[in-house]
KEKE-3310 file (N, C-alpha, C; in steps of 0.2 Angstrom, whole numbers, plus 5000, padded with zeros to 4 digits):
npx = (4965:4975:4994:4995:4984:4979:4990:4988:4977:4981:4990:4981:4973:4984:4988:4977:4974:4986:4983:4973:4981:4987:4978:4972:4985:4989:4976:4980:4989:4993:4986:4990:4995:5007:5021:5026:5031:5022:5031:5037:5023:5020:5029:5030:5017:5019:5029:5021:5011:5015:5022:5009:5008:5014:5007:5002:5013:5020:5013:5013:5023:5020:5010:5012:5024:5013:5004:5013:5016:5004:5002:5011:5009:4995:5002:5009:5001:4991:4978:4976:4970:4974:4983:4977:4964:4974:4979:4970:4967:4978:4974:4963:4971:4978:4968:4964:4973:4981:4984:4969:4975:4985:4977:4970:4981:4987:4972:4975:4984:4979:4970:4977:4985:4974:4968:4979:4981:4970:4970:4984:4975:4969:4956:4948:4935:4920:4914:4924:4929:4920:4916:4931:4928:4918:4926:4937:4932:4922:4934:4940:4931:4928:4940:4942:4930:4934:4944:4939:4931:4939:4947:4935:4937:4948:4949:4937:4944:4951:4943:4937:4951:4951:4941:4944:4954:4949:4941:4948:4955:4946:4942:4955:4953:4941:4946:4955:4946:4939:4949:4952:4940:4938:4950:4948:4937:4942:4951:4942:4934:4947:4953:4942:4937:4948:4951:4941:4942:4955:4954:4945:4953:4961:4955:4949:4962:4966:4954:4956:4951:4936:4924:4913:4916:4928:4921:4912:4920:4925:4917:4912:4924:4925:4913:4915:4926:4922:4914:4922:4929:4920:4915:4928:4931:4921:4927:4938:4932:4927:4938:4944:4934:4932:4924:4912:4905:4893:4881:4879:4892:4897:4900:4889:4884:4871:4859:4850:4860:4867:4861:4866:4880:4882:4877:4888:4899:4896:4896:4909:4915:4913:4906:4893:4878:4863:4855:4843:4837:4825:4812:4816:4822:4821:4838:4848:4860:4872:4873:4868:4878:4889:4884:4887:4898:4905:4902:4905:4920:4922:4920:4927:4940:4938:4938:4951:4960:4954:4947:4939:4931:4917:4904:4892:4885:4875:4862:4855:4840:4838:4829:4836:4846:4857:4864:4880:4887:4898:4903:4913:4923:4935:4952:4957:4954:4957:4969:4976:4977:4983:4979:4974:4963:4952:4955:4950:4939:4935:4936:4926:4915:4914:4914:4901:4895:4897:4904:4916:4922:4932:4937:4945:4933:4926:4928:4936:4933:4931:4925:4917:4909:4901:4889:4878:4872:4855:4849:4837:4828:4824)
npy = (4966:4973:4970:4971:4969:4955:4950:4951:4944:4930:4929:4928:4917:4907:4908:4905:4893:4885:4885:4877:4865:4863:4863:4851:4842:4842:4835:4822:4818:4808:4798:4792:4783:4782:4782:4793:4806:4819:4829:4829:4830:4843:4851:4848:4849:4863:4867:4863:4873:4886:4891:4894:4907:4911:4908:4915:4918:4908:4897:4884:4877:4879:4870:4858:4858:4859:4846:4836:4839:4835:4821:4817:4816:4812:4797:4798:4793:4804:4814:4825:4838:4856:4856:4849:4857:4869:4862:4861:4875:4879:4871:4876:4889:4885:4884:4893:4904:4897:4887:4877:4863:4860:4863:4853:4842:4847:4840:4828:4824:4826:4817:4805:4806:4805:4792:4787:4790:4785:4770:4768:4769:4760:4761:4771:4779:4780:4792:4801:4802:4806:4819:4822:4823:4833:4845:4843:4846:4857:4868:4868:4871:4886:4890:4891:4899:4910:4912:4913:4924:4935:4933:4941:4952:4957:4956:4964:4977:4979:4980:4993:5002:5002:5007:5020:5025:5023:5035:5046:5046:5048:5060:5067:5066:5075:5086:5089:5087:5100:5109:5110:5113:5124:5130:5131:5137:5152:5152:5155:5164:5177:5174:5178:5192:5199:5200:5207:5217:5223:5223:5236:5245:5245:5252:5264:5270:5272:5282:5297:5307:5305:5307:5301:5289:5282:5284:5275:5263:5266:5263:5252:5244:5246:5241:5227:5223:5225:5215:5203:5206:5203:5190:5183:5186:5177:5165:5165:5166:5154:5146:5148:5142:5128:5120:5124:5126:5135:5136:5150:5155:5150:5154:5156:5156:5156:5151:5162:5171:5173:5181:5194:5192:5192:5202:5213:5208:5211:5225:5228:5227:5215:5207:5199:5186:5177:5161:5151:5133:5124:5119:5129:5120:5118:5117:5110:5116:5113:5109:5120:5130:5123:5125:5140:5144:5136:5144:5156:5155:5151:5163:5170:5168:5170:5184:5187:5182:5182:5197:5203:5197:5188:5180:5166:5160:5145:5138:5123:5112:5097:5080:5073:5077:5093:5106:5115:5127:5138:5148:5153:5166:5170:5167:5151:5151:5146:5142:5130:5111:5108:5122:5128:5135:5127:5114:5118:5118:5107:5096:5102:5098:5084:5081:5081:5071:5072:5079:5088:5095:5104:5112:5118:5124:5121:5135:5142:5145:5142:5131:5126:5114:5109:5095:5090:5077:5077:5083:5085:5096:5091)
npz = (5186:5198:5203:5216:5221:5216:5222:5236:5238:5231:5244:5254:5252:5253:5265:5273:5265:5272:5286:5286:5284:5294:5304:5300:5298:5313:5318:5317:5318:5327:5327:5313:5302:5291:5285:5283:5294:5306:5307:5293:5286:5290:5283:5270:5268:5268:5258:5248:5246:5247:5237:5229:5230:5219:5206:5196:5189:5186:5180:5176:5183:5196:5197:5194:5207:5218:5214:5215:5229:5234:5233:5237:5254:5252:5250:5259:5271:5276:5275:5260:5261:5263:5254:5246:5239:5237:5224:5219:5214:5210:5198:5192:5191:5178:5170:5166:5162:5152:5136:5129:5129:5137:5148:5148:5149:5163:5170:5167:5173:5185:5188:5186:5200:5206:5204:5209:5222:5228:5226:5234:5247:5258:5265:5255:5252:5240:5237:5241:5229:5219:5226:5224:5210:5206:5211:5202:5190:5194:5196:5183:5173:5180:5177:5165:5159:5165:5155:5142:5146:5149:5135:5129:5133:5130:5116:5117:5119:5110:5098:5104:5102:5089:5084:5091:5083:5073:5072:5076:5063:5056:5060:5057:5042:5040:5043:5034:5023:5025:5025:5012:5005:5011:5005:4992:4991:4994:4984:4973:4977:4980:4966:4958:4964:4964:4949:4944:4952:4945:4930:4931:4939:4930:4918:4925:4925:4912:4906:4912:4911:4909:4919:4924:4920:4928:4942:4939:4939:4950:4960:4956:4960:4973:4978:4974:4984:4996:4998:4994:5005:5017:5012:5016:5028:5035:5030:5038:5049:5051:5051:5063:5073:5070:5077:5077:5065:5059:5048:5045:5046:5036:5018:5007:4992:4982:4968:4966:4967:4956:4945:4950:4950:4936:4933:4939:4931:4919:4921:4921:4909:4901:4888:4890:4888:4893:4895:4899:4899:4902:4916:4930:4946:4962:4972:4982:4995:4994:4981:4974:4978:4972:4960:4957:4959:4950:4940:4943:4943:4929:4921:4927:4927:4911:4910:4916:4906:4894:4892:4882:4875:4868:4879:4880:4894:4897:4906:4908:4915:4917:4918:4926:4927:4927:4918:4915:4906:4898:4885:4876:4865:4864:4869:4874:4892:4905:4908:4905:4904:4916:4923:4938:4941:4931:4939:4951:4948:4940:4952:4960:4954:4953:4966:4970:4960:4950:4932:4922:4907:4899:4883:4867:4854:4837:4827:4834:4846:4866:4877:4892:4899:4915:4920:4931:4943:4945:4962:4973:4985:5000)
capx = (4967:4985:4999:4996:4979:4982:4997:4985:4970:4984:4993:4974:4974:4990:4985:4969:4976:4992:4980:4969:4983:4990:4974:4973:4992:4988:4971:4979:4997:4996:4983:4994:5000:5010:5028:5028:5030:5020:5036:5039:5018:5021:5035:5026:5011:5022:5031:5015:5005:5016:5021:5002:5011:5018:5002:4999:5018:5021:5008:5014:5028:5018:5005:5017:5022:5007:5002:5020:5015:4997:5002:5016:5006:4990:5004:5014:4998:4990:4974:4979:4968:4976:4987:4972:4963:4980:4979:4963:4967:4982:4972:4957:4974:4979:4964:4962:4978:4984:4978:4965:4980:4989:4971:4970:4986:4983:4967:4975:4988:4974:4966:4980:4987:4967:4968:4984:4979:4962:4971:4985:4973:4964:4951:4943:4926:4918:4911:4929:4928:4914:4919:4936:4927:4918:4931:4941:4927:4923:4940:4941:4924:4927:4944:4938:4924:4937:4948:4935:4932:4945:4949:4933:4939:4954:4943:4933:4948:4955:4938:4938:4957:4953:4936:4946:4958:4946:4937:4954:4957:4940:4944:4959:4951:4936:4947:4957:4940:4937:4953:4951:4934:4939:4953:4944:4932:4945:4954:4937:4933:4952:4953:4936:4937:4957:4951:4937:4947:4962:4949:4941:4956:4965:4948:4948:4966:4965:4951:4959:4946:4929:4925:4908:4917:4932:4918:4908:4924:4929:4909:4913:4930:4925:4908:4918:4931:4917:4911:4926:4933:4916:4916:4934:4930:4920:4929:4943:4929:4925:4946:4947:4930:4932:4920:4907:4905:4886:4880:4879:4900:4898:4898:4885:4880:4865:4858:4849:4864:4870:4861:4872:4886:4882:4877:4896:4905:4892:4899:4918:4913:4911:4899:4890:4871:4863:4851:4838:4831:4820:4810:4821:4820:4826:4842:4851:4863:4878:4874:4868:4885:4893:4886:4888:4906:4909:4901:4912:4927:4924:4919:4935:4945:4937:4940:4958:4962:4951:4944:4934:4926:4910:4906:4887:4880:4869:4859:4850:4838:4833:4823:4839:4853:4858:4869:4880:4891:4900:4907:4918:4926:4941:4956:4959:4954:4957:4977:4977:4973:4986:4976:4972:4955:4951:4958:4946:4930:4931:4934:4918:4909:4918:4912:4895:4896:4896:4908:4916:4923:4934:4941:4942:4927:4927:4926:4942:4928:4933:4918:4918:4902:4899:4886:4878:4867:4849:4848:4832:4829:4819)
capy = (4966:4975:4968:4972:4967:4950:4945:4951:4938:4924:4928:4927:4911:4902:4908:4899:4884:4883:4888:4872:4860:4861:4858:4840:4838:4840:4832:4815:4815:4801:4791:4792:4775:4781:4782:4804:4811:4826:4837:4830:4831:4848:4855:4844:4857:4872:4868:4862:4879:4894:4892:4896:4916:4915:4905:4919:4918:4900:4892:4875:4874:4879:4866:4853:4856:4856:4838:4832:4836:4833:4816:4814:4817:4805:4790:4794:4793:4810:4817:4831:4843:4861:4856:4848:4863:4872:4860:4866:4881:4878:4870:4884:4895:4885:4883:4900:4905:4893:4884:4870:4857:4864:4862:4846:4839:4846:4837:4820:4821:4827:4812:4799:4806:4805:4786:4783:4790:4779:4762:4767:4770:4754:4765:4777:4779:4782:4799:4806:4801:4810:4824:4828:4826:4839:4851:4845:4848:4864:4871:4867:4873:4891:4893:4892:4904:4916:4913:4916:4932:4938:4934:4942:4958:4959:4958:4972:4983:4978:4986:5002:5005:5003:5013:5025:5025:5026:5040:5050:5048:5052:5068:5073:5067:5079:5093:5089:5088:5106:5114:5111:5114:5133:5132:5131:5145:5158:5154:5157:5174:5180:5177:5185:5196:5202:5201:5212:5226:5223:5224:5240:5247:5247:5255:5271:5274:5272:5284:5300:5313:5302:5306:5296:5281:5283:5284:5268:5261:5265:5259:5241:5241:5246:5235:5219:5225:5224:5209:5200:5203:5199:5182:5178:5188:5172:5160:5165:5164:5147:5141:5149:5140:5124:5113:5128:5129:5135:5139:5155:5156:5149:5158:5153:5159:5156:5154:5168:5177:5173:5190:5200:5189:5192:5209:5215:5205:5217:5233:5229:5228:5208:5207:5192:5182:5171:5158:5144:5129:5121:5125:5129:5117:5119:5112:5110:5123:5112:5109:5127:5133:5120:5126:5147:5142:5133:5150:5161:5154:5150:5169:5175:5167:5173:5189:5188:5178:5183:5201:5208:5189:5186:5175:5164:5156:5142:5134:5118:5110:5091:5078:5068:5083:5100:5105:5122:5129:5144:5148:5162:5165:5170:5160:5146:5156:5144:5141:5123:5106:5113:5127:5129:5137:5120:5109:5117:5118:5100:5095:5104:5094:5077:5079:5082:5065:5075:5080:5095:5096:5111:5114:5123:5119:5124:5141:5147:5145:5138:5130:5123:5110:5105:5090:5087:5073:5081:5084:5090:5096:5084)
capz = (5193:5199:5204:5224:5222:5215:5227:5241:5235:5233:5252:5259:5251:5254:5273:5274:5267:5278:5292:5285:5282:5298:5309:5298:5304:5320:5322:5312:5319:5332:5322:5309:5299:5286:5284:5282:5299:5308:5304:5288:5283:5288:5279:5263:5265:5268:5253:5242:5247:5250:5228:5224:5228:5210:5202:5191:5183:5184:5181:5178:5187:5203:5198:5196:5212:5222:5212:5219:5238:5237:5229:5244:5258:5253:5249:5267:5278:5278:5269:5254:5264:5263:5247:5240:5240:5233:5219:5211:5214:5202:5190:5190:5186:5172:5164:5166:5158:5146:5132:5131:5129:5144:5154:5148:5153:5170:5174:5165:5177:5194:5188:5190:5207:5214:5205:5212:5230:5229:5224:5240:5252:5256:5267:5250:5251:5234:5242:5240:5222:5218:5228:5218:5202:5208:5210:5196:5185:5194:5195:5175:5171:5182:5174:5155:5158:5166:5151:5139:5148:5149:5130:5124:5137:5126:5108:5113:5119:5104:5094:5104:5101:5081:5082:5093:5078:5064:5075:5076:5055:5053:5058:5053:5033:5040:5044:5029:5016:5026:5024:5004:5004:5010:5001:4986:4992:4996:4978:4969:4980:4977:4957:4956:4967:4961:4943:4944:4953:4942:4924:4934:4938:4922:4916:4926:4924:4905:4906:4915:4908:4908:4928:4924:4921:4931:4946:4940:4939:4956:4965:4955:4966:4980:4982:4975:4988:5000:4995:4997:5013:5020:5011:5018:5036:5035:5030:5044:5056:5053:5053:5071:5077:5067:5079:5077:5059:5058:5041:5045:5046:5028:5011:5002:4989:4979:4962:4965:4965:4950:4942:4954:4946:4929:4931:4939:4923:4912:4923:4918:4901:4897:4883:4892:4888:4898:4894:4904:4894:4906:4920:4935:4951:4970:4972:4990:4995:4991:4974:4972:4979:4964:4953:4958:4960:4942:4933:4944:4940:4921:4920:4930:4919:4905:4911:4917:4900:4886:4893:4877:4871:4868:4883:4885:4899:4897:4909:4906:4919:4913:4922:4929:4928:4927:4915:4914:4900:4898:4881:4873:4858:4865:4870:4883:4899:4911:4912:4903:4909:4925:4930:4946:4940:4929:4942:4955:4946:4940:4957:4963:4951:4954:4972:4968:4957:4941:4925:4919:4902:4895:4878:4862:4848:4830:4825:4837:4854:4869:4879:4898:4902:4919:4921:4937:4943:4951:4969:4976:4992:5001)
cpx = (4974:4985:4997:4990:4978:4988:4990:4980:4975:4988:4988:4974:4978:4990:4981:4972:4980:4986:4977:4973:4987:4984:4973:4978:4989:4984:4974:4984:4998:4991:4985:4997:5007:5018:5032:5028:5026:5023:5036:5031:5019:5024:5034:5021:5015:5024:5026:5011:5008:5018:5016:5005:5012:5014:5003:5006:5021:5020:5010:5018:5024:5014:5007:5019:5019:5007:5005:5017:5010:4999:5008:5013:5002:4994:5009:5008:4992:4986:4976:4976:4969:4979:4982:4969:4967:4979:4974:4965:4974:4980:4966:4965:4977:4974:4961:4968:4982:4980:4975:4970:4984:4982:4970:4974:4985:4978:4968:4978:4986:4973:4971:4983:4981:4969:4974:4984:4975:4965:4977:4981:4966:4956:4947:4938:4926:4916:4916:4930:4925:4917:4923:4934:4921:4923:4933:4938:4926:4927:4943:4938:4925:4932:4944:4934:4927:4942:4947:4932:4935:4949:4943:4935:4943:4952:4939:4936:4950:4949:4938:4942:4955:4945:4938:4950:4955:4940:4942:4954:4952:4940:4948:4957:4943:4939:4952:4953:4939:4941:4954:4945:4936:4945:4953:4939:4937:4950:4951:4935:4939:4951:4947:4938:4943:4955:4946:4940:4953:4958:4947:4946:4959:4960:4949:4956:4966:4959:4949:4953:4939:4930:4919:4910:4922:4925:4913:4916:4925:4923:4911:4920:4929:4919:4910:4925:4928:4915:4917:4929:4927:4916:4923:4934:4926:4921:4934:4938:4928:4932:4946:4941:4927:4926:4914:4904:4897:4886:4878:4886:4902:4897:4896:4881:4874:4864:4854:4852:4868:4867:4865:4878:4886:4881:4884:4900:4899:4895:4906:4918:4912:4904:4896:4882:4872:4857:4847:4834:4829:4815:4814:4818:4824:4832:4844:4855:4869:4879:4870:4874:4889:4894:4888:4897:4909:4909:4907:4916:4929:4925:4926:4940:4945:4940:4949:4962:4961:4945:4937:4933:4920:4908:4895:4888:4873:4867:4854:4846:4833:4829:4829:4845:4852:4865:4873:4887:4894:4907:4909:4921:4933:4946:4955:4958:4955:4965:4977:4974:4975:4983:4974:4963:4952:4951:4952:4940:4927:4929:4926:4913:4911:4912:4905:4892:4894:4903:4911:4924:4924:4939:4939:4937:4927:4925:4929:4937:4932:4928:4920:4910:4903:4890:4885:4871:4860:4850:4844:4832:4823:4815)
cpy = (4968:4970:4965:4968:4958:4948:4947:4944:4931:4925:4925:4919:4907:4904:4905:4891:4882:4882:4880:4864:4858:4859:4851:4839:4838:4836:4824:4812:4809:4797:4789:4784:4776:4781:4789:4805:4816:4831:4836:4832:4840:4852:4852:4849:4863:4873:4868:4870:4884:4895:4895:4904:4915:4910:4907:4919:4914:4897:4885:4874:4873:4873:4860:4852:4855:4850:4835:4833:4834:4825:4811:4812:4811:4800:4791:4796:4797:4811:4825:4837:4848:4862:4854:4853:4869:4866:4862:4871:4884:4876:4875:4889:4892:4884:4892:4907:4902:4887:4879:4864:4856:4861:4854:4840:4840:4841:4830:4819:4824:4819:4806:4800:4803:4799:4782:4782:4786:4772:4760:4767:4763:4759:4771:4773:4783:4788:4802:4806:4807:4817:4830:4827:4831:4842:4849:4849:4857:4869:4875:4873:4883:4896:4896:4898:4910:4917:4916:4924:4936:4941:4940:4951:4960:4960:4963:4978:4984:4985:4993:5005:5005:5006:5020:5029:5027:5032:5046:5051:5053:5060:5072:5071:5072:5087:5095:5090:5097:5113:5115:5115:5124:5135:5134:5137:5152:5159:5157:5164:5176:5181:5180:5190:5202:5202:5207:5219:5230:5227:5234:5247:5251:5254:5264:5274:5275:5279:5292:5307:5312:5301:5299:5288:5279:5280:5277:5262:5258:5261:5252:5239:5241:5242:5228:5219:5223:5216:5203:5199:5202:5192:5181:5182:5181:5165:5160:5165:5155:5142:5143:5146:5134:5118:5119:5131:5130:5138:5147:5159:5154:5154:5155:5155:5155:5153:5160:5172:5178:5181:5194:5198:5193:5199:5213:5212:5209:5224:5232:5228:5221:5208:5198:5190:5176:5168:5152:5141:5124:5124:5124:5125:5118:5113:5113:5114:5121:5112:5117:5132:5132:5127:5136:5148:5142:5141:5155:5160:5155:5159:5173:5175:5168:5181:5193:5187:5181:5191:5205:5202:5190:5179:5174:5157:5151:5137:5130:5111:5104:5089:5075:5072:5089:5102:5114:5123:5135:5144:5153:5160:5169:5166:5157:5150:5152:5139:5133:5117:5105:5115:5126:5131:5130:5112:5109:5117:5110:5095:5096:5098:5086:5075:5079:5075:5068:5073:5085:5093:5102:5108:5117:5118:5124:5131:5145:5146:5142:5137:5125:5121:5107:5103:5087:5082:5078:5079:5089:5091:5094:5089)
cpz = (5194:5202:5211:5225:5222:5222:5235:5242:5235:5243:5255:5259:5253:5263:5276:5273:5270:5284:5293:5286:5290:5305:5305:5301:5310:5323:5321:5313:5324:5329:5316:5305:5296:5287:5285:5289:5302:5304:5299:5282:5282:5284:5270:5260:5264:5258:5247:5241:5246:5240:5225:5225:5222:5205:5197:5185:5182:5184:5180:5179:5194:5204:5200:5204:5218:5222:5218:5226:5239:5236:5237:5250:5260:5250:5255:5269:5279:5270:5266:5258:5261:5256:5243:5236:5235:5227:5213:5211:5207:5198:5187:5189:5180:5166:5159:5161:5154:5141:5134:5131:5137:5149:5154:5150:5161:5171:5172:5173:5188:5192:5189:5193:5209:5211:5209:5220:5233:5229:5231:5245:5252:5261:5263:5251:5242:5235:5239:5232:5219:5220:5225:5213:5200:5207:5205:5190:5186:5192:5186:5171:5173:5179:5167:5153:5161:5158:5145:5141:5147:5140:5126:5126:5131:5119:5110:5115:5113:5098:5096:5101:5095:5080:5085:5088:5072:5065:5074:5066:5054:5052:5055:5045:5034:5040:5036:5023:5019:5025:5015:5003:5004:5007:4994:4985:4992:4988:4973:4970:4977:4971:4957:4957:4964:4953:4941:4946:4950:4936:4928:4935:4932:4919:4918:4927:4915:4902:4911:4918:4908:4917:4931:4927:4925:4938:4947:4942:4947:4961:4962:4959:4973:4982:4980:4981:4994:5003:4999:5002:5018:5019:5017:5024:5037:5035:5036:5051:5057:5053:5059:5073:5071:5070:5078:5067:5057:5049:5041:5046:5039:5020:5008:4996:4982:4972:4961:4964:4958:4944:4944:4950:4937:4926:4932:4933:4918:4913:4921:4912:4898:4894:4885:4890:4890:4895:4898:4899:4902:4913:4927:4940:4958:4970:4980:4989:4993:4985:4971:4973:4973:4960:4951:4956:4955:4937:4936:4941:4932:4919:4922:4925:4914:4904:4912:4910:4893:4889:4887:4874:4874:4872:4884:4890:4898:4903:4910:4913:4915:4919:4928:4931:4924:4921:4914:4910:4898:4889:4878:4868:4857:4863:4874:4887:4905:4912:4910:4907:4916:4928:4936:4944:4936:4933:4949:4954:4943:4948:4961:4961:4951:4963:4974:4963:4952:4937:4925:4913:4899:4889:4874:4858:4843:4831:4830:4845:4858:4873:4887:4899:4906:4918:4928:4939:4946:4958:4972:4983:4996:5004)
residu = (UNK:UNK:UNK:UNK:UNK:UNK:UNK:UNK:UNK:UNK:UNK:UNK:UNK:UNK:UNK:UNK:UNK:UNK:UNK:UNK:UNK:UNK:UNK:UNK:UNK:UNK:UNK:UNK:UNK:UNK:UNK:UNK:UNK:UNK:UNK:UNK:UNK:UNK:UNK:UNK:UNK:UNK:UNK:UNK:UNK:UNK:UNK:UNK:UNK:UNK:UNK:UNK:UNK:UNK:UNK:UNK:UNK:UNK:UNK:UNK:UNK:UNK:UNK:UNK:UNK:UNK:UNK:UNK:UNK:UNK:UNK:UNK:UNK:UNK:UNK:UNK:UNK:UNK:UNK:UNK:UNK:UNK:UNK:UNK:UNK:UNK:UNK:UNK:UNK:UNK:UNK:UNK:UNK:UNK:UNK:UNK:UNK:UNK:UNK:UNK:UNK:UNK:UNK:UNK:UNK:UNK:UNK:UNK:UNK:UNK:UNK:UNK:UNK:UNK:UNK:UNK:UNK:UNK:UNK:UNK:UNK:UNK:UNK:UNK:UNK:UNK:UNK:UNK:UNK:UNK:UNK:UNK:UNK:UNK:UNK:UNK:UNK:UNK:UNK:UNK:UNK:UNK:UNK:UNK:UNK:UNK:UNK:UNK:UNK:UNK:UNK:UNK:UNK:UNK:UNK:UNK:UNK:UNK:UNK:UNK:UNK:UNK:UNK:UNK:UNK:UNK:UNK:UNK:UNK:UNK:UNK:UNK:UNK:UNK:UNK:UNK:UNK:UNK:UNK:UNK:UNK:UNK:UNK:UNK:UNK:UNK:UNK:UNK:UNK:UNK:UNK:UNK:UNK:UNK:UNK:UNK:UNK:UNK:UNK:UNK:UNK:UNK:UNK:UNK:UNK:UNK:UNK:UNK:UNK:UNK:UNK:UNK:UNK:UNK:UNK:UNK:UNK:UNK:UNK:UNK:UNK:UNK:UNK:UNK:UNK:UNK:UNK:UNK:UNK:UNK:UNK:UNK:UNK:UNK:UNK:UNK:UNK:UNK:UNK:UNK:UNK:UNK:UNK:UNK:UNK:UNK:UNK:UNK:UNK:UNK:UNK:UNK:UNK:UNK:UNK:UNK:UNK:UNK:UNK:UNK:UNK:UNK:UNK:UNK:UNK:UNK:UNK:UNK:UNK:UNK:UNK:UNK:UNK:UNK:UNK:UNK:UNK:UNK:UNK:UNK:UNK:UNK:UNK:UNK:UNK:UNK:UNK:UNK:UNK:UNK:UNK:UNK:UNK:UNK:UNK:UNK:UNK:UNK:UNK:UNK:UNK:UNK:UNK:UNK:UNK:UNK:UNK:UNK:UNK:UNK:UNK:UNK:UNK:UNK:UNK:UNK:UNK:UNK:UNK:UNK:UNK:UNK:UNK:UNK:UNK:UNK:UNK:UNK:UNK:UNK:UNK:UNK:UNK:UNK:UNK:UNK:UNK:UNK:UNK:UNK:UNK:UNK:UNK:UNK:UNK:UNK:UNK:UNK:UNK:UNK:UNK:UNK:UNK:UNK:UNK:UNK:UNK:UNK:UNK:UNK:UNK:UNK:UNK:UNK:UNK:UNK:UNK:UNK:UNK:UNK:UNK:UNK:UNK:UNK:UNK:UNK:UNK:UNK)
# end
């Protein structure tokens, strides 16, 4: 509730009961016994009733003084009426804004003005009893139940704010897994890509007089040249339309394609063999990307690294996992346990809930086995 809306809802109020307090004065002023006055019953409501204006910000101050005039009135003469009325009305907002202790005080201290009023007034009816223990009850009862609402109001903003919050992270670690993800792809296309044209290059200038190979030379430049700025036309579509990323914005290539793979590292002269022990199974397009990924890479850098080594490929299809091996008898071809090429193809396989494992093995070799768990496609 605003501020204006609130002070309007108490003025309505504190108008009624003035409105109510003053027909009692009047109807009661010459049958009067007590000792209080008309004038001074009056100016006892005024002042007990026109405080509930600032209930909502002092709440126990205003209640207290209610009590005080309500407790004045019925010991000079005059029924609580108007101010009675204003008294629950401050105890329905203390119950409603302050603790059980605080509520509890209040209604001790309703309970011994009404005994003290019942025990001056030799004319109580037991009626009037009953009555205010009604409303005290009510008042208590209606305050609680606003208090409780109110608190669980405030617990389930509190959850939105921190689902709002772990909706917001969500994304920026969704836009963050996405911006490595294509940064990982553009690093894979690039080194390929750049080592192929580089090996190819050299090739046909080394070869000034041979127009044959000069010419195969330049077709392996220019369809991996192809190649790649389609790949990464690709990827730069799917960074400018981030909430749109359909898998057809994605480069995905295949195990199918891995002969194209293997046959462009046979056109630049890698002396490569390739092997399959088991029988191949479908795999889903992410763990088929992996593992397209891992062979790129290791071959890139065999390429960039160790150009004229004897380089195979093994890949082993068990019951539980996949397994892939790329090994040359080079040097090192993938830039130490730093590289960037080693750093990103373990990663592939990390996220994949696999392994990958490079080093040298006897006889001068260097050997890289990724190990990936099976994942069929349902």
């Amino acid at each position: 509730m605003t501020v204006k809306r609130a002070l309007a809802v108490d003025s309505v109020i504190v108008v009624a009961l003035l409105a109510l307090h003053l027909l009692v004065v009047r109807e009661l002023s010459d049958g009067s016994t007590g000792w209080l006055p008309a004038w001074g019953a009056v100016a006892v409501g005024v002042a007990g009733i026109v405080p509930l204006l600032g209930r909502r910000r002092w709440t126990r101050t205003v209640f207290l003084v209610v009590l005080v005039a309500a407790l004045t009135l019925v010991l000079g003469g005059y029924p609580s009426g108007g101010v009675g009325l204003g008294l629950q009305v401050a105890l329905y907002t203390i119950a409603a804004n302050s603790t059980p202790i605080h509520t509890a005080v209040a209604a001790v201290l309703t309970s011994v003005a009404a005994v003290t009023s019942y025990v001056a007034n030799p004319d109580f009816h037991p009626v009037v009893a009953l009555l205010d223990v009604v409303l005290l009850s009510g008042s208590i009862g209606l305050g609680t139940v606003t208090r409780r609402n109110r608190q669980r109001a405030l617990q389930l903003r509190e959850v939105v704010s921190q689902l709002e919050q772990a909706r917001e992270q969500l994304k920026e670690e969704t836009a963050l897994l996405e911006r490595n993800r294509i940064a990982r792809e553009l690093h894979d296309i690039v080194t390929h890509s750049l080592g192929v044209i580089s090996v190819q290059a050299g090739v046909a200038r080394a070869m000034p007089d041979d127009v044959v190979q000069a010419r195969t030379a330049l077709r392996v430049i220019e369809t991996t040249s192809k190649d790649a700025l389609s790949e990464m036309r690709h990827l730069l579509g799917a960074l400018r339309t981030p909430e749109g990323l359909d898998a057809e914005l994605r480069p995905q290539p295949t195990l199918g394609q891995l002969d194209d793979l293997f046959q462009t590292m046979r056109d630049v002269g890698m002396s490569l063999t390739v092997h399959t022990e088991g029988a191949p199974y479908p795999l889903t397009a992410g763990r088929e990307l992996t593992v397209y990924r891992i062979i790129q890479e290791a071959l890139t850098n065999v390429l960039k690294h160790a150009a004229n080594a004897e380089v195979q490929v093994r890949l082993r299809y068990l019951d539980d996992h996949m397994s892939v091996e790329v090994l040359n008898d080079g040097v090192q071809p993938l830039g130490g346990e730093h590289g960037h090429g080693l750093v990103g193809m373990r990663e592939r396989a990390v996220v994949c809930g696999g392994t990958l494992n490079a080093g040298p093995v006897p006889g001068g070799r260097f050997r890289m086995v990724a190990t990936l768990p099976r994942e069929l496609v349902a």
